[in-house]
Backbone as CSV, one residue per row, in Angstrom:
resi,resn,N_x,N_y,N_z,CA_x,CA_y,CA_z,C_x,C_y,C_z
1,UNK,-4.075,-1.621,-17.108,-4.309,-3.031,-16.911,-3.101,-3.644,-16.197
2,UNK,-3.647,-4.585,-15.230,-2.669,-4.880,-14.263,-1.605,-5.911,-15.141
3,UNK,-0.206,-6.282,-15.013,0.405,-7.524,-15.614,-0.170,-8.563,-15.236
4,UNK,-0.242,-9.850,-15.979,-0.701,-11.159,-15.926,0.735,-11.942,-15.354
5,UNK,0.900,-12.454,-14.076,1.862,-13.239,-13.398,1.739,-14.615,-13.307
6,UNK,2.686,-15.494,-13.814,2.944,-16.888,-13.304,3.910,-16.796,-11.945
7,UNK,3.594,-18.006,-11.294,4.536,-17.876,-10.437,5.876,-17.665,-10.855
8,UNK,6.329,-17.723,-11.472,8.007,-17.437,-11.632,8.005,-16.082,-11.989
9,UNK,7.135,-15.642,-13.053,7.431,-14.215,-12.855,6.967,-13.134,-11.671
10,UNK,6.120,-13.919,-10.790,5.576,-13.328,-9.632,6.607,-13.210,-8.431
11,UNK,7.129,-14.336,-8.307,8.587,-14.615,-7.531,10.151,-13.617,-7.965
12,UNK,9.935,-13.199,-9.607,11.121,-12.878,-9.794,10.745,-11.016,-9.792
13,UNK,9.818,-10.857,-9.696,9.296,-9.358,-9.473,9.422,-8.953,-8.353
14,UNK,9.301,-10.035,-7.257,8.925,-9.451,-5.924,10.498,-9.466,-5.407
15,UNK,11.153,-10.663,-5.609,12.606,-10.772,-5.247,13.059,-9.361,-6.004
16,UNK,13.315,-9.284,-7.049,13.595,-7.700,-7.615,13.025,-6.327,-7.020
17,UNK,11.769,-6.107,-6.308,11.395,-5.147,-5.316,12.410,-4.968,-4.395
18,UNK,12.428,-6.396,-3.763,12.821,-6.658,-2.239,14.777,-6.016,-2.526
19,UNK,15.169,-6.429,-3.607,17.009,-6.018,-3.718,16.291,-4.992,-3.979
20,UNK,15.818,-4.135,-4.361,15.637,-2.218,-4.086,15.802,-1.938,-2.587
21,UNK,15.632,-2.527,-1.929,15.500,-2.495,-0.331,16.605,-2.828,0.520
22,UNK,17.171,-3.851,-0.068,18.040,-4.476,0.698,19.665,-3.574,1.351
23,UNK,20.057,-3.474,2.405,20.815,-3.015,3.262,20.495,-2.208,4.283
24,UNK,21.634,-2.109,4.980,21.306,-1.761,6.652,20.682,-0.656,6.809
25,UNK,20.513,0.100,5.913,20.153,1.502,6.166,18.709,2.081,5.549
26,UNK,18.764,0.970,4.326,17.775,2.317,3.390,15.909,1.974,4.107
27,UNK,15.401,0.755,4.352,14.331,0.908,5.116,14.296,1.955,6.459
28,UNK,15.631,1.978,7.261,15.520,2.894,8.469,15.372,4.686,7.668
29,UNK,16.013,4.769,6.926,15.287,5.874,5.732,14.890,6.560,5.491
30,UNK,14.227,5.298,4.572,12.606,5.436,4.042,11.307,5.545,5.134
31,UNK,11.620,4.871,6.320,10.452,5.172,7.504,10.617,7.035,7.897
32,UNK,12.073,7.587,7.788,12.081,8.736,8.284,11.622,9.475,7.226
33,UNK,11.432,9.336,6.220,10.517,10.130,5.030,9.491,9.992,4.642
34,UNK,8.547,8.548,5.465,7.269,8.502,5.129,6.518,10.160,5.823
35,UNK,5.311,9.831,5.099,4.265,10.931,5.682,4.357,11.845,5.614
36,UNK,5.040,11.977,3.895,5.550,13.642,3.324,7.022,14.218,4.232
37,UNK,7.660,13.349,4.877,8.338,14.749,5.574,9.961,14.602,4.614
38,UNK,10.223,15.853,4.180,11.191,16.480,3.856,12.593,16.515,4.920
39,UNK,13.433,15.751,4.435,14.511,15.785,5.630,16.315,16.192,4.719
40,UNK,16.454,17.202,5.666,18.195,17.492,5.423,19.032,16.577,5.361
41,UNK,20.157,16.359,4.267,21.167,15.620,5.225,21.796,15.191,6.523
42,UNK,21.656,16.634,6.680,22.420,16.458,8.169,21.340,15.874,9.161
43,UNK,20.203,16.353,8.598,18.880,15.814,9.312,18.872,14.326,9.954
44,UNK,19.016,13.900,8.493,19.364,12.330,8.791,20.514,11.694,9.351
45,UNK,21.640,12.275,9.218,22.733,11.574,9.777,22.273,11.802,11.694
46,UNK,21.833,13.025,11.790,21.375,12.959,13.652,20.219,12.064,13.671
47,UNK,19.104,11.755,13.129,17.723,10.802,13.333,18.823,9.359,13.123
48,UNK,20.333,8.975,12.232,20.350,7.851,11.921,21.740,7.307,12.694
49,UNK,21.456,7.203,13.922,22.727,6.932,14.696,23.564,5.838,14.313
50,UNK,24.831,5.780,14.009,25.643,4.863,13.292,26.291,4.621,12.064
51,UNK,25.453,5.572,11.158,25.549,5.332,9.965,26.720,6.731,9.611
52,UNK,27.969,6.211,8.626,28.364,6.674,8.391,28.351,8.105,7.291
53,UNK,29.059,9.300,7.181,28.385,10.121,6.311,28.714,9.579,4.947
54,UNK,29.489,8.831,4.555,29.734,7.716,3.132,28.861,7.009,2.984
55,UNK,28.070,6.064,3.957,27.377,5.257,3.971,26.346,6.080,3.746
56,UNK,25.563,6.944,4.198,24.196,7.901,3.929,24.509,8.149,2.817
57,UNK,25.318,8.859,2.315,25.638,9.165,0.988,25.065,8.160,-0.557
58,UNK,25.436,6.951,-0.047,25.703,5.676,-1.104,24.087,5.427,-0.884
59,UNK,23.546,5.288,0.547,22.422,4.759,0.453,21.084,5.690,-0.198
60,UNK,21.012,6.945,0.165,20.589,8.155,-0.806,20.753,7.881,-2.103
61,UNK,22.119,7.652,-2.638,21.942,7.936,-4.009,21.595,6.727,-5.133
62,UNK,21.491,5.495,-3.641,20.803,4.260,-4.943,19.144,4.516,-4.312
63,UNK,18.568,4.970,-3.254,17.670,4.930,-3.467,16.807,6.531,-4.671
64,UNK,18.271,7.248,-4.596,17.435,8.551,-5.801,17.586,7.850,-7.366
65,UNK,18.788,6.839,-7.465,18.826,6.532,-8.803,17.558,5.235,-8.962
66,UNK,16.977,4.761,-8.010,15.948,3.716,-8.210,14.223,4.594,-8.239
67,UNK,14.801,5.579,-8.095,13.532,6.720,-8.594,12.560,6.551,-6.871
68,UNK,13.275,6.267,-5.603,12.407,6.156,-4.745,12.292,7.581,-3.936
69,UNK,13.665,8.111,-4.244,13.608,9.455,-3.249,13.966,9.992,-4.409
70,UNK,13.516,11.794,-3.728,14.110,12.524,-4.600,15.000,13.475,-4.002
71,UNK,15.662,13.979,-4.536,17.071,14.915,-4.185,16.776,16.564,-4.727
72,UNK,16.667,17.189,-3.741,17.076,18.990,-4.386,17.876,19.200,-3.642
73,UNK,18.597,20.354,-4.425,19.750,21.398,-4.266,19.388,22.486,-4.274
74,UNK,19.747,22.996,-3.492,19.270,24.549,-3.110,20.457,25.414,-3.963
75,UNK,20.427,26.023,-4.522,21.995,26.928,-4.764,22.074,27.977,-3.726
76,UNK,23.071,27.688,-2.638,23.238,28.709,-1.516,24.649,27.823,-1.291
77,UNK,25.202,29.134,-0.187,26.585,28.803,0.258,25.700,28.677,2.081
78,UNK,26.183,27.643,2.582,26.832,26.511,2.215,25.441,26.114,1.509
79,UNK,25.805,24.644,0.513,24.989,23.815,-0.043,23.527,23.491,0.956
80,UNK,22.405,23.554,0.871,21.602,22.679,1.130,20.544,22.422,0.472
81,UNK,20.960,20.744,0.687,20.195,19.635,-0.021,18.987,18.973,1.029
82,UNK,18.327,18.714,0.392,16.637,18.131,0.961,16.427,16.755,-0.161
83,UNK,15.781,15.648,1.129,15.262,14.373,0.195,13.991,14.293,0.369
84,UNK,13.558,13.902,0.137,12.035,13.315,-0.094,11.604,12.201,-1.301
85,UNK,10.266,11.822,-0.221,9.871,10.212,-1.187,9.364,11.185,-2.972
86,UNK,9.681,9.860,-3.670,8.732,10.111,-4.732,7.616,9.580,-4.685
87,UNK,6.629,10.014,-5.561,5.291,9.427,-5.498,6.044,7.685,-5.366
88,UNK,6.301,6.915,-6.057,6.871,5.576,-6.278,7.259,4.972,-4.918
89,UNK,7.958,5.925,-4.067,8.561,5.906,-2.616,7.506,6.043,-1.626
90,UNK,6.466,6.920,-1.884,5.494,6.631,-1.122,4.129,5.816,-1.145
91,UNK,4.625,4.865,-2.773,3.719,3.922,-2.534,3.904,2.655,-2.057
92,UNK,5.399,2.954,-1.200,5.701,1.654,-0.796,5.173,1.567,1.006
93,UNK,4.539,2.935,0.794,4.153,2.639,2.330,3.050,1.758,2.977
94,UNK,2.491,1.898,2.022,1.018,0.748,2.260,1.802,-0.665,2.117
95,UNK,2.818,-0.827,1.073,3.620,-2.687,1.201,4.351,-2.825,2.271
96,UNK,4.898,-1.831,3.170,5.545,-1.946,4.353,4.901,-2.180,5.343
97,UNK,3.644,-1.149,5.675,2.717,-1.402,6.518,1.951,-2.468,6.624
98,UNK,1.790,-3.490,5.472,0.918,-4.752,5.394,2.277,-5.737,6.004
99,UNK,3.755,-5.725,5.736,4.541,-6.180,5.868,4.183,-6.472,8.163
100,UNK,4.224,-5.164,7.975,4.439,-4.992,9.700,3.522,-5.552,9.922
101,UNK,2.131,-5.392,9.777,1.101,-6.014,10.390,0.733,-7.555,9.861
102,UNK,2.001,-7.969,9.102,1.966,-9.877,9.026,2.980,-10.047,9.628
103,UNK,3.969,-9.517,9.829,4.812,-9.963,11.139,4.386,-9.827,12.551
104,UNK,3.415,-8.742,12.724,2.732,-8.533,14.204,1.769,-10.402,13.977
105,UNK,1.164,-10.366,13.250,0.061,-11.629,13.085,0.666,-12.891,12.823
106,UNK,1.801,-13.117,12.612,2.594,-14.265,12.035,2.848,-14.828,13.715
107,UNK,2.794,-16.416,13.881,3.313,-17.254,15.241,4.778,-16.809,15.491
108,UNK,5.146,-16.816,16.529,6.493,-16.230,17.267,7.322,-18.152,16.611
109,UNK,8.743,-18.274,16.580,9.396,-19.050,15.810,8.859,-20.220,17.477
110,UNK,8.323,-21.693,16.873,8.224,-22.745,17.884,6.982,-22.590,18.213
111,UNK,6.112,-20.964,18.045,4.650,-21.729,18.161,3.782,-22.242,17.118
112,UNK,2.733,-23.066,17.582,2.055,-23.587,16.725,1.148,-22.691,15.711
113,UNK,0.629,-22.639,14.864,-0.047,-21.858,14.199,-1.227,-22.227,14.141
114,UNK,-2.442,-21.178,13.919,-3.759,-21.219,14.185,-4.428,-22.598,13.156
């Protein structure tokens, strides 16, 4: 059964989604792990031009401690590690995708609206 929302708790749920999300990196990501794909570290630091290997680091491990990705370890020399969405991570793909397609449909800033 779904929760019963007032606006304030509807507002303070969604603002609480949205800080799971928030910084420069972790949506650019999460798009490179939609659609099942399994990606290396190093994977990502070449798909994520700019981003530091500290910064990937930090942003990985709040999105593995928010249960959105998940993390394996291989035991081999050298180390390799693989991320991927969790189920939870990939149900944010359908809220992203509705996201994109109300910003494609939303008036450009100064025009009038329908």
């Amino acid at each position: 059964m779904r929760k019963a929302y007032t606006p304030e708790t509807a507002a303070a749920d969604v603002a609480s989604a949205l800080a799971l999300l928030e910084g420069r990196w972790k949506l650019l990501i999460l798009f490179h792990l939609f659609d099942g794909k399994v990606q290396r570290y190093s994977d990502l630091e070449r798909l994520i031009p700019g981003i530091s290997q500290k910064m990937l680091a930090q942003q990985l491990r709040a999105l593995e401690a928010d249960g959105i990705v998940l993390r394996t370890v291989y035991p081999q020399v050298p180390p390799k590690v693989e991320y991927r969405l969790s189920a939870s991570g990939q149900a944010l793909c359908p809220a992203l995708d509705a996201l994109l397609l109300w910003q494609e449909q939303k008036p450009a800033a100064g025009e009038p609206s329908a």
